[in-house]
C-alpha positions in Angstrom: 42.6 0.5 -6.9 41.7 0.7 -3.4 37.9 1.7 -2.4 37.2 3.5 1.0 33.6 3.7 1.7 33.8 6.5 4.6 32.0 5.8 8.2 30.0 9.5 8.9 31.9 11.5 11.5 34.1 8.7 11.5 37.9 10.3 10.6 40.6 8.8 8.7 44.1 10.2 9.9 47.4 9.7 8.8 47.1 7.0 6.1 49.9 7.2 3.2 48.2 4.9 0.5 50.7 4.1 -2.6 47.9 2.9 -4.7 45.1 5.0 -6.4 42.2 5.5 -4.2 38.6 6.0 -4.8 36.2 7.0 -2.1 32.4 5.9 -2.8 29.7 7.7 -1.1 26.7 5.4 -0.5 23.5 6.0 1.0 23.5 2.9 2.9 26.3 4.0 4.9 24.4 7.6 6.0 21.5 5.4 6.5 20.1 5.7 10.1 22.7 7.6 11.2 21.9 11.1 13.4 22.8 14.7 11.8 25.5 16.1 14.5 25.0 20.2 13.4 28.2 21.9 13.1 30.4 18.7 12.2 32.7 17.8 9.3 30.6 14.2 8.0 34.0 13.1 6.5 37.1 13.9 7.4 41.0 13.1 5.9 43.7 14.1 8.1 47.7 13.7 7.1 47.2 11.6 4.3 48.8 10.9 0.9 47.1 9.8 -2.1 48.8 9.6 -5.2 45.3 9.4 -7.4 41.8 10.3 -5.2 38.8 9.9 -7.0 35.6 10.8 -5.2 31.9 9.3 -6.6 28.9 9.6 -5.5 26.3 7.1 -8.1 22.9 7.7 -5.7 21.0 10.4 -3.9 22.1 10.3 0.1 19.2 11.4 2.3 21.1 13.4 4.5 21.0 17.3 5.4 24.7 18.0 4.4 27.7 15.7 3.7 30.3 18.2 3.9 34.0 16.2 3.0 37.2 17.7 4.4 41.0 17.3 3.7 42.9 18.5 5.8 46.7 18.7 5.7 47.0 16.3 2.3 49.0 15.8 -0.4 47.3 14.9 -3.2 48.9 14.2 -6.4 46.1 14.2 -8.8 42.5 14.4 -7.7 39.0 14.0 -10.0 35.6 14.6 -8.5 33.4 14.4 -12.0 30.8 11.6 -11.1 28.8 13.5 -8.3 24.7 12.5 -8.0 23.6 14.3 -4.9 23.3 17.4 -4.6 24.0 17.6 -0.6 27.9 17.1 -1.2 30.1 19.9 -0.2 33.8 19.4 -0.4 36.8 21.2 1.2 40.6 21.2 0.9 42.6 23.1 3.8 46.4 23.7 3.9 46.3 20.4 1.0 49.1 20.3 -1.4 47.2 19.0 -4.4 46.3 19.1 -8.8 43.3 17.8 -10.8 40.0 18.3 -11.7 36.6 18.6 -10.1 33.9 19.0 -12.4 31.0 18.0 -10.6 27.4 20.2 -11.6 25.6 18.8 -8.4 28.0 19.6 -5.8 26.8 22.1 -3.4 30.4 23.9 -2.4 34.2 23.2 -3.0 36.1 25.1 -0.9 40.0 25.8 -0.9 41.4 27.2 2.4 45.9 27.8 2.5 46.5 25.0 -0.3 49.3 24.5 -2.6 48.9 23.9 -6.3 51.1 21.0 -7.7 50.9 21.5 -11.5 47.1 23.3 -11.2 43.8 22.5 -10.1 40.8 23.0 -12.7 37.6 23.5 -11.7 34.7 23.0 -14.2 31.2 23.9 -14.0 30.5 24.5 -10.0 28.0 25.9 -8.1 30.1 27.8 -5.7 33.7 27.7 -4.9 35.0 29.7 -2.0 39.5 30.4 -2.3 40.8 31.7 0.8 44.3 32.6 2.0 44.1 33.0 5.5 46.6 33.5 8.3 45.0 32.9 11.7 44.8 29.0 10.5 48.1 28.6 9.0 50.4 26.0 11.3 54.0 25.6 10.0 54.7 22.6 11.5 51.6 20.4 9.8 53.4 21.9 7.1 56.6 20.9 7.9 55.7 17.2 8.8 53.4 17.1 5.1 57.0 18.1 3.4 59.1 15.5 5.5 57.3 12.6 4.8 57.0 13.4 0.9 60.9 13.8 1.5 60.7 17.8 -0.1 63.7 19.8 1.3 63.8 22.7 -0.1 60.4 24.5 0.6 61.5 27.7 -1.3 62.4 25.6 -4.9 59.0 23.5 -4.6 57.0 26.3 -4.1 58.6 28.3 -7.4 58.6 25.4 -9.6 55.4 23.6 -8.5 53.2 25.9 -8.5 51.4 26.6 -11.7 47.5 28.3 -11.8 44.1 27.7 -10.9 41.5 27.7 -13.8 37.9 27.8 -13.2 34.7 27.6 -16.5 31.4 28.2 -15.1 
């Protein structure tokens, strides 16, 4: 199991990590560091997990620590053990399944992603689902699918994709 303990408004880009991955929120690491208004705290670019598992054990005194992944492939991901209730989190254009049940997290957002297998969402303040077209860029897309070796776009899309289920 690998642990990331993210930097704020520090990205990570591009990592392909074959081992499961958990990523531990920690006040000590928003400590002292300056609110920047209108920016992502943590951000995930181009990366594969194969498990993600996102905790958060302590309150963070920090206005908002908004978590982004963008352009992802995440083969199974669990958000359950959430303490603060500051933490947004947001998937765009992520290929992804799992869980997030999380009472305390402020938002999950899901902007152009692709279910593998389903995504349940349990008990959530607010979740925002968007399809849009004005952010949709094909060859992200097309670099995600080559390095997860999927050639036939058309097959993976009919045969992966199963639901979204949400329980308030």
């Amino acid at each position: 199991m690998r642990i990331i303990k993210p930097k704020p408004y520090v990205p990570i880009e591009a990592q392909f990590f074959k081992e499961p991955v958990t990523i531990k929120l920690h006040a000590a690491d928003f400590k002292g560091v300056a609110v920047i208004p209108g920016q992502i705290a943590v951000s995930f670019q181009f990366c594969f997990f194969p498990d993600l598992f996102i905790e958060n054990e302590e309150d963070i005194d920090f206005e908002e620590i908004s978590l982004i992944f963008q352009n992802c492939f995440v083969m199974n991901l669990k958000v359950e053990n959430i303490k603060s209730k500051n933490i947004s989190l947001r998937l765009h254009a992520c290929v992804f399944a799992g869980r997030i049940s999380a009472p305390k997290l402020l938002a999950v957002g899901l902007n152009n992603c692709l279910l593998k297998y389903g995504i349940t969402l349990l008990n959530l303040q607010k979740v925002e689902l968007s399809y849009t077209t004005e952010n949709i860029y094909p060859y992200w897309w097309k670099q995600l699918f080559y390095q997860l070796n999927i050639k036939d776009l058309k097959s993976f899309l009919t045969k992966e994709q199963r639901g979204l289920t949400t329980h308030d």
